[in-house]
N, C-alpha and C positions, 0 to 999 in steps of 0.2 A: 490345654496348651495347643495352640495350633501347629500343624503338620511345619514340619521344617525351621522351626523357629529358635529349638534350643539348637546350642554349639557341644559336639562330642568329641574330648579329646583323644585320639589313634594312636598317636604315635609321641615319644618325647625324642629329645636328643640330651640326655642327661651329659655326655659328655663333650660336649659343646663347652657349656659354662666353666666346665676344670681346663678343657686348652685353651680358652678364647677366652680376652675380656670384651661382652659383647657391648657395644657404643649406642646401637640402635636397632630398632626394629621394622620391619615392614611385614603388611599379607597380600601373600600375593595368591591368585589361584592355581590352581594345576590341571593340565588336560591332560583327561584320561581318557581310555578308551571304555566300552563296556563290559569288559569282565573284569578290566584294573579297578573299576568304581565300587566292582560289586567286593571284592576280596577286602579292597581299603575301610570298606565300611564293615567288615565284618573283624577289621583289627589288624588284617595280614600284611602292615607294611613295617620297614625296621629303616631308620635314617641316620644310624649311628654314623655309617662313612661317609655319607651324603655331603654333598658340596655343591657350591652352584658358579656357573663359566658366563663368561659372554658370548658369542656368536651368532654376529651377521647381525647386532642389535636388538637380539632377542637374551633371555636371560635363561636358561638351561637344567635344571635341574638331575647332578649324576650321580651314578652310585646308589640309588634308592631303590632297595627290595621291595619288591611287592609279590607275595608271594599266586602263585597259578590260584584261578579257580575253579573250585570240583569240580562243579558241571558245564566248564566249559569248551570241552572236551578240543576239537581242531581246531576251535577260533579264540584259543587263551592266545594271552600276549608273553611279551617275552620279557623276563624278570627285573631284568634290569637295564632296559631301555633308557637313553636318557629322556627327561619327561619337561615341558615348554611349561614357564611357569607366566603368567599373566600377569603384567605390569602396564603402567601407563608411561608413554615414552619418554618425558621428564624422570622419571623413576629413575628410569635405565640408565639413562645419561649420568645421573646423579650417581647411581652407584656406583658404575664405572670410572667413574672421578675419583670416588673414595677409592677405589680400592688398587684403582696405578698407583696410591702412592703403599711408601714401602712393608710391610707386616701384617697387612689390611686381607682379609680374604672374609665370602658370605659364606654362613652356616643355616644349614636349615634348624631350625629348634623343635617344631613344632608342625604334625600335621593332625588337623580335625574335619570336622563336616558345619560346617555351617548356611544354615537356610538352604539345605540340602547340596548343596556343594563343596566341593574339596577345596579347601586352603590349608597354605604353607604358612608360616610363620616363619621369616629370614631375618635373622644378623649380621650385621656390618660386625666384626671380630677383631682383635689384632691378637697373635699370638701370644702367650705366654710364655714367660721365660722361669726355667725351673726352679727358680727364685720364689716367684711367685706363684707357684702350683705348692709350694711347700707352706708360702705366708697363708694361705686358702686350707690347705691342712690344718694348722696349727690353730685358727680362728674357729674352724670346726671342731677338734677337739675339746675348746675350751670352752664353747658353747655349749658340747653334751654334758662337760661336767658340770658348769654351772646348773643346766635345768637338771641333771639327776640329782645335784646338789640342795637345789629347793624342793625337789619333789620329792625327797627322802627328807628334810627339813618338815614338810605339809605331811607326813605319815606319822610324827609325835605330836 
């Protein structure tokens, strides 16, 4: 396979999906500095509180850990900075549409490396209401019993 061509998943946001029902997706990229690229690629970043703003028509990426790297002794970056995420200015616009209107917020879901650069993976979301985080339980539990149900069926 050639250098840079598979996509490696870093980071999830598993709980994205249980607050948000997410509508759409976009990838956007992220700029990092050079010790931020090197620790992301070694796994070190966490996006669970992660959110993404608008300002000044850019689209912003906050709240995302990325942890120091070892050897980068005085010139590491600061952990959680907020980080410019790469859109095309149609994008922006569009987002920002969607989400004046009311319940609507972006969630990051997903960061990986692809063709050796870092991409995000963004959600358009509307919140959940505890209604509905409980209907997403209930669907899940009955799913685990159905398959231990066949797969204890598939053992006689």
């Amino acid at each position: 396979m050639p250098k840079g061509t598979s996509s490696k998943v870093l980071a999830n946001n598993k709980r994205a999906s249980f607050d948000y029902a997410i509508e759409d997706t976009i990838e956007a990229g992220l700029v990092l500095t050079g010790t931020e690229i090197k620790s992301v690629r070694k796994g070190k970043i966490s996006i669970g509180d992660a959110f993404v703003r608008f300002d000044g028509g850019e689209a912003i990426l906050w709240n995302s850990n990325i942890a120091h790297f070892e050897q980068g002794n005085r010139y590491n970056h600061e952990q959680l900075r907020p980080r410019k995420l790469l859109l095309h200015k149609k994008q922006i616009a569009n987002l920002m549409g969607l989400v004046s209107r009311d319940g609507y917020t972006i969630v990051p879901l997903k960061v990986y490396i692809k063709n050796g650069y870092a991409k995000c993976l963004i959600g358009l979301g509307r919140g959940k209401k505890k209604f509905d985080k409980r209907d997403d339980l209930k669907k899940k539990d009955a799913k685990r019993d159905i398959d231990r149900a066949l797969r204890d069926k598939q053992k006689y």
